[in-house]
C-alpha positions as CSV (number, residue, x, y, z in Angstrom):
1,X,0.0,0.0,0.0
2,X,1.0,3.5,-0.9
3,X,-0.1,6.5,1.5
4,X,-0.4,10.0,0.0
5,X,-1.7,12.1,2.9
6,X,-1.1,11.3,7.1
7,X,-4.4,10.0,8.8
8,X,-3.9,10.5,12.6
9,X,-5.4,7.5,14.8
10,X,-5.3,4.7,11.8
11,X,-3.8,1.7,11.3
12,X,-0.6,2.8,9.5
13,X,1.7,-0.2,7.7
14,X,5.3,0.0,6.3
15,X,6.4,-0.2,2.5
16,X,5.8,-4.2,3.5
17,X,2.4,-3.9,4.8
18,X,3.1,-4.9,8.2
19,X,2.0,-2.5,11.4
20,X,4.7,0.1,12.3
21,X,6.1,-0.4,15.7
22,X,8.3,2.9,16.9
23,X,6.1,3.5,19.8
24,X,7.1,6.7,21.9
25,X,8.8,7.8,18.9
26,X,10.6,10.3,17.4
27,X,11.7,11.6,14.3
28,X,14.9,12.6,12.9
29,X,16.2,14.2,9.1
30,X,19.7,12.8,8.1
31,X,21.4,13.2,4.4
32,X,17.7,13.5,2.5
33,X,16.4,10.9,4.3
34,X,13.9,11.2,7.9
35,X,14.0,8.1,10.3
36,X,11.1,7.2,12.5
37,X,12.1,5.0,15.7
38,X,10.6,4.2,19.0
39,X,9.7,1.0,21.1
40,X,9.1,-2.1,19.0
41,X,5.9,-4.0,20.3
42,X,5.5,-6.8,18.1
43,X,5.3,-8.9,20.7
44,X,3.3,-7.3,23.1
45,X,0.1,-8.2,24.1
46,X,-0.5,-6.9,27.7
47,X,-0.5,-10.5,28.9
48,X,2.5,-12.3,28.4
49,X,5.4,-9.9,30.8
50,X,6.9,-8.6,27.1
51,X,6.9,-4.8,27.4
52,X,9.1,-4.9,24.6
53,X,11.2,-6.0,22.0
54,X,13.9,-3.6,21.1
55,X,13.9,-0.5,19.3
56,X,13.1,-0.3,15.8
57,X,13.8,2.1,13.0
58,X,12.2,3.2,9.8
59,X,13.2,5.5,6.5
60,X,11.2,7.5,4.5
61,X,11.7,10.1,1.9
62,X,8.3,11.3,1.7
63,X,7.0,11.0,5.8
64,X,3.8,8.7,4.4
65,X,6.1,5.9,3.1
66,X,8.5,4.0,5.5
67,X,10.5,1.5,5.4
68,X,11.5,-1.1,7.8
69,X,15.2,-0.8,8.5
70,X,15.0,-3.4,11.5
71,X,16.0,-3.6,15.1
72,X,18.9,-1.0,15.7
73,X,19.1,-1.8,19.6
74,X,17.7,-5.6,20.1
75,X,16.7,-6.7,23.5
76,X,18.9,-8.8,25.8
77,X,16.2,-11.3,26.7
78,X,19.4,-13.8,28.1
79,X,20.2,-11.6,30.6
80,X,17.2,-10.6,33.2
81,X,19.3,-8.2,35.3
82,X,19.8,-6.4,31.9
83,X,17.7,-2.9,31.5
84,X,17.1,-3.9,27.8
85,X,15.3,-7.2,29.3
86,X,11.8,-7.7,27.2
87,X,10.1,-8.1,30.7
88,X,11.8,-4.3,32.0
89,X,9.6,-1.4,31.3
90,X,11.7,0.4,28.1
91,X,10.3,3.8,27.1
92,X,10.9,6.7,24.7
93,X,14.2,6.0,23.4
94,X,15.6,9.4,22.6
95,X,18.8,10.0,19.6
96,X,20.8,12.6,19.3
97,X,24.4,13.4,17.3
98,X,27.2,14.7,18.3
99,X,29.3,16.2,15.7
100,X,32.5,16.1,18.7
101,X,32.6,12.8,18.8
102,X,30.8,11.9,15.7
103,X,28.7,9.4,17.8
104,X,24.9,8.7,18.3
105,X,23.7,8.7,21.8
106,X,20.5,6.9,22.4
107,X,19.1,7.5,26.2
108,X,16.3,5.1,27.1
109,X,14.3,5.0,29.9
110,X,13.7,2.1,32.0
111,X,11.3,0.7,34.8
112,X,12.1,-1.8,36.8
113,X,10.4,-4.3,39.0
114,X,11.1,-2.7,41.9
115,X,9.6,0.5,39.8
116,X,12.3,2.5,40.4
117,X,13.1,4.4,37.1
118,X,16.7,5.2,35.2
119,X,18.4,5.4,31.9
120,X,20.2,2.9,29.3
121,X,22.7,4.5,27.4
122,X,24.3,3.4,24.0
123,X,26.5,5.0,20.9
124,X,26.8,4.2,17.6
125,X,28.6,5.5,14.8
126,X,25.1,5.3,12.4
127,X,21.7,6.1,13.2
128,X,21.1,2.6,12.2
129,X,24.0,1.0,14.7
130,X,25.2,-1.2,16.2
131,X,24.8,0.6,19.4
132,X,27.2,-0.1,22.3
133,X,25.7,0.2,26.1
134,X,27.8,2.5,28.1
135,X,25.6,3.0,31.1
136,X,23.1,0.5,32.2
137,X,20.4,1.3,35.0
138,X,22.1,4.8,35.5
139,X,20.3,7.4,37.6
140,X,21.0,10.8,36.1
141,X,21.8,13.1,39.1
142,X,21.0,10.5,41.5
143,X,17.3,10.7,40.7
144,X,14.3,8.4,39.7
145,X,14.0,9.9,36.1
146,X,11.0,9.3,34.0
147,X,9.7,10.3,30.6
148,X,12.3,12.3,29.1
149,X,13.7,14.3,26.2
150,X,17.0,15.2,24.3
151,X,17.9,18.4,22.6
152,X,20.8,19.9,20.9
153,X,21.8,23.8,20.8
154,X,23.3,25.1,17.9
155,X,26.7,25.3,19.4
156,X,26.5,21.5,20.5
157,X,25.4,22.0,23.8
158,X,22.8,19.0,24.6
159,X,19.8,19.4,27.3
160,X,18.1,16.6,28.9
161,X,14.1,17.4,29.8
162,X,13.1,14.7,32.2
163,X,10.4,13.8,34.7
164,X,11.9,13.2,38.2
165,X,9.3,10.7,39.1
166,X,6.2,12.4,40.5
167,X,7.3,15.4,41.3
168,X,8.8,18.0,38.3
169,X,10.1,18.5,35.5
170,X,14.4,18.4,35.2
171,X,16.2,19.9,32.6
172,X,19.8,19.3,33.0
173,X,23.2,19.6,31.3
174,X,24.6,16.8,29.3
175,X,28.0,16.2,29.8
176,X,30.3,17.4,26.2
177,X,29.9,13.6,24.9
178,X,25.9,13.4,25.5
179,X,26.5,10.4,27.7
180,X,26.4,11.5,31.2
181,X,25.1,14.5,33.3
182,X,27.0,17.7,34.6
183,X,25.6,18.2,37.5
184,X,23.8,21.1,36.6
185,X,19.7,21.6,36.3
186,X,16.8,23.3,36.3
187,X,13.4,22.4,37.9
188,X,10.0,23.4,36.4
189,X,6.7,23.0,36.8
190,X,6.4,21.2,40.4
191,X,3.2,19.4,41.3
192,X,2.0,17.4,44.4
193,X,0.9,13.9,43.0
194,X,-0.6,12.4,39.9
195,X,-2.3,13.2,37.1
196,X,-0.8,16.3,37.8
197,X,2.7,15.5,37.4
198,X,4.0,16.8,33.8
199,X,5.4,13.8,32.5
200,X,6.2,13.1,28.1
201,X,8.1,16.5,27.4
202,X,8.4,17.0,23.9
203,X,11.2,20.2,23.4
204,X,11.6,21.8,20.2
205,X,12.5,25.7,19.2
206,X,10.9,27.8,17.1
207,X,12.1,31.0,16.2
208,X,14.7,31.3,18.8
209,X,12.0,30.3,21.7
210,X,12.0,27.0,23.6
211,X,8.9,25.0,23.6
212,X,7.8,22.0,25.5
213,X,4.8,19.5,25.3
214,X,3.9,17.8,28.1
215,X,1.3,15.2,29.7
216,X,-0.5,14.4,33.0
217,X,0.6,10.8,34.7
218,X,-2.0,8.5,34.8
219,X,0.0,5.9,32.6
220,X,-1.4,4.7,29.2
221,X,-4.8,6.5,29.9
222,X,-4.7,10.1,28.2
223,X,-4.9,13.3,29.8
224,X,-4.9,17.1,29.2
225,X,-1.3,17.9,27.5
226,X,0.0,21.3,29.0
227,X,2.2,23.7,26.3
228,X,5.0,26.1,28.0
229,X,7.5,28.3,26.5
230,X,10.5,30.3,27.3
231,X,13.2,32.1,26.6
232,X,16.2,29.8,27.4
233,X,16.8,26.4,27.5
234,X,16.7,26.3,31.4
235,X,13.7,28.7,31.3
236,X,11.4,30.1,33.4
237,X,8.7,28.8,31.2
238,X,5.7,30.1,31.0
239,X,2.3,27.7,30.6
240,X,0.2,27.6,27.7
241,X,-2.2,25.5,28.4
242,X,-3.6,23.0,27.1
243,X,-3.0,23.1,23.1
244,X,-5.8,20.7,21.8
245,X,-8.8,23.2,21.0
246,X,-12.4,22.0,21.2
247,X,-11.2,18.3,23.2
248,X,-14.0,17.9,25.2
249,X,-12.9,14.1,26.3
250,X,-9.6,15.4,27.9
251,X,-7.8,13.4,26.2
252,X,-5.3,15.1,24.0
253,X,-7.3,13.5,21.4
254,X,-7.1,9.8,23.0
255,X,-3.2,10.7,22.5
256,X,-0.2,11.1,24.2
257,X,2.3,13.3,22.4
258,X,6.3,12.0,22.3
259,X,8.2,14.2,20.1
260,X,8.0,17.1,18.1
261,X,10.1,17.9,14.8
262,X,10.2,20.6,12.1
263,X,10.0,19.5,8.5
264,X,12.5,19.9,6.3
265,X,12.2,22.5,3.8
266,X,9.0,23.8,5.3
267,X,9.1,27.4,6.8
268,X,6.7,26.4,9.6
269,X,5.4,23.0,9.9
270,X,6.1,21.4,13.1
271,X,4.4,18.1,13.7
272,X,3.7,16.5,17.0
273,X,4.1,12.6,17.2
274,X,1.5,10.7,19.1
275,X,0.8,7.9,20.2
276,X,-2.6,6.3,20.8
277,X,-1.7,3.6,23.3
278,X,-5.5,2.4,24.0
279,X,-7.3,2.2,20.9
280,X,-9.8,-0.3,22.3
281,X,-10.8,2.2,25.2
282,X,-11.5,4.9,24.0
283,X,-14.7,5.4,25.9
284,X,-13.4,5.2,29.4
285,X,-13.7,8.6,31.1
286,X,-10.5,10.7,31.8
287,X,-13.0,11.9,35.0
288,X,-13.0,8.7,36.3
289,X,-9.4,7.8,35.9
290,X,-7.9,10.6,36.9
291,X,-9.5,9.9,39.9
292,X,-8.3,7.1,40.3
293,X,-4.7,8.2,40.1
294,X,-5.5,10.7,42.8
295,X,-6.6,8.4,45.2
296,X,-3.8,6.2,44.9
297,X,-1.3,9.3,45.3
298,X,-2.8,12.2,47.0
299,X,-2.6,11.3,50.5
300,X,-5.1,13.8,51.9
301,X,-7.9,12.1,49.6
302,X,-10.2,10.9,51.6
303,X,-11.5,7.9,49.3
304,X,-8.4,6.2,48.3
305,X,-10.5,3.0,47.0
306,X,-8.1,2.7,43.7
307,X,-9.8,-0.8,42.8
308,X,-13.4,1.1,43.4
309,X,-12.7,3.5,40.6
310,X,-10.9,0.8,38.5
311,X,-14.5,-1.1,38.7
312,X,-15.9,2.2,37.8
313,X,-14.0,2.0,34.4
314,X,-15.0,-1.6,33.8
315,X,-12.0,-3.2,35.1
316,X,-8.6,-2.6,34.2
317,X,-7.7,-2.0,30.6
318,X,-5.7,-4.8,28.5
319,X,-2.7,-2.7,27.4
320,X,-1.9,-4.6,24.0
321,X,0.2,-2.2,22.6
322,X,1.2,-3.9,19.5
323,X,-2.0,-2.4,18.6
324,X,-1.0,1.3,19.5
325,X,-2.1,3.7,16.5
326,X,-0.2,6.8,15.9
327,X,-1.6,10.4,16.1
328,X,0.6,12.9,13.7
329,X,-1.1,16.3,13.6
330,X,0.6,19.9,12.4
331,X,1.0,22.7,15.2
332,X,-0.5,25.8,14.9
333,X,0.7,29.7,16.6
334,X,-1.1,31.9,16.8
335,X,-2.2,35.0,19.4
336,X,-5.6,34.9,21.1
337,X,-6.3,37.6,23.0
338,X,-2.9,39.0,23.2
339,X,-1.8,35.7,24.9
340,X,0.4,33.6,22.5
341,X,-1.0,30.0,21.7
342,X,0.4,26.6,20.7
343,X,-2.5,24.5,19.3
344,X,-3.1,21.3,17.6
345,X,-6.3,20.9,15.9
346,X,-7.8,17.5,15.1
347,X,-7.9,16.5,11.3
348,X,-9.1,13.4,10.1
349,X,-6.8,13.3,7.3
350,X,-3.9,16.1,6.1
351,X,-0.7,16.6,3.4
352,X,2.6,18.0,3.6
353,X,2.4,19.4,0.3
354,X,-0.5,22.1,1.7
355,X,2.1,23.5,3.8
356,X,4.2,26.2,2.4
């Protein structure tokens, strides 16, 4: 199958018909050619302990058409103890380059059993690999770090946006060879307890202002996505809101956003990558859930009956992810009210080729 246009919350295949699996993905433009690559699900089926099965990467010339260029980082299903275990929670693998040290530097994310949260991190000398681990389990500044992203500034300085688990948002220094932490950091947007937690950041810049994307925590549900911008890279930032207009579910559209990235050869188009991880339940109601998180982390709620509001829902959702559709949609800025706004309006189906 050929695509010609970009139909947010369908089934999308590769150039061999098969589902795409680059789930938490991101996007990047090398030589002429963009490659899509996130958490490979194939094997997933919310049952079965396999949270994963490596990352995967695809090519395209076009951003309709991709190819399957295989697993560039394959899990280490011999070795339990491993972060890159199938069974270990693997999220959001993030690539950057480093024109020092003419490397790749992938940071994952990892949960473990004991749901404590760190970072895997590999190099390669392509986008495509083979990647070597360097750290394994590592805990940037000593801290539980969750959903995360990695930027570059035009003079090769790198920024890492994370989540310190249930708490704020970190943006820290990256050491000069992207593969360790300074020292130094920032903290932003602090909240008491989930949903409220910002988790997901998506950075990108836009005419010389920083911009990040983020989501509530109440796991593979969706929630409200909150926009922020500032000035530097370590901020203040300054909240948006939230950027989906008209969303009555509270849902981000049923999506969670991962990355953001500006289209080559486009004086404007940014496009936020999504990912619907829950196609099946769609109906469950972000009121409810939300909720539910509460009670389970707010400890002056006074109802803390988690399994009450799970019942509420209809039981606990089957998180097949192999199933996961992905939501691309084009940003939109724009001033309302003398306020400046970063919005994402929902379109059934959209081209490149309309942008200028």
């Amino acid at each position: 199958m050929t695509y010609q246009s970009i139909r947010p919350g369908r089934v999308w295949l590769d150039t061999e018909g098969k589902r795409i699996q680059a789930h938490g993905g991101s996007v990047m433009y090398i030589d002429g050619t963009y490659y899509w690559y996130g958490e490979n699900k194939e094997k997933t089926d919310g049952k079965n302990g396999i949270w994963h099965w490596g990352v995967r990467c695809y090519s395209s010339e076009d951003l309709y058409n991709w190819k399957d260029e295989g697993l560039i980082i394959p899990p280490e299903p011999d070795d339990p103890l491993s972060g890159l275990h199938p069974s270990s929670c693997m999220d959001r693998p993030h690539i950057i380059y480093n024109k020092k040290t003419k490397k790749y530097v992938c940071w994952i994310k990892i949960m473990s059993r004991d749901l404590t949260q760190s970072a895997v991190v590999l190099t390669a000398d392509h986008i495509l690999g083979p990647y070597t681990k360097v750290r394994d389990l590592f805990h940037p500044l000593g801290m539980n770090a969750g959903d995360f992203d990695l930027a570059v500034a035009e003079d090769g300085k790198a920024y890492y946006y994370f989540e310190r688990v249930h708490s704020e948002m970190i943006c820290a220094d990256l050491t000069e060879d992207y593969t360790d932490v300074t020292g130094y950091y920032s903290t932003h947007f602090p909240r008491k307890y989930p949903p409220f937690v910002r988790e997901a950041p998506a950075h990108f810049m836009r005419k010389g202002r920083h911009y990040l994307l983020t989501s509530g925590t109440t796991g593979y549900y969706p929630n409200p996505s909150e926009a922020a911008v500032a000035d530097t890279w370590h901020g203040p930032y300054t909240v948006l809101g939230d950027p989906h207009p008209g969303d009555e579910s509270r849902t981000s559209y049923h999506t969670q956003i991962s990355s953001v990235f500006k289209v080559e050869e486009k004086k404007d188009l940014y496009i936020a990558c999504g990912d619907r991880w829950l196609p099946e339940e769609m109906e469950r109601k972000y009121e409810v859930y939300s909720r539910m998180f509460r009670a389970q982390f707010d400890p002056d709620q006074p109802d803390s009956d988690y399994a009450r509001y799970e019942q509420e829902m209809g039981g606990p959702a089957v998180e097949n992810t192999a199933i996961a559709d992905y939501v691309w949609l084009p940003l939109r800025f724009c001033e309302e009210e003398g306020t400046e706004k970063v919005l994402i309006d929902w379109k059934d189906e959209w081209r490149i080729e309309d942008y200028e």
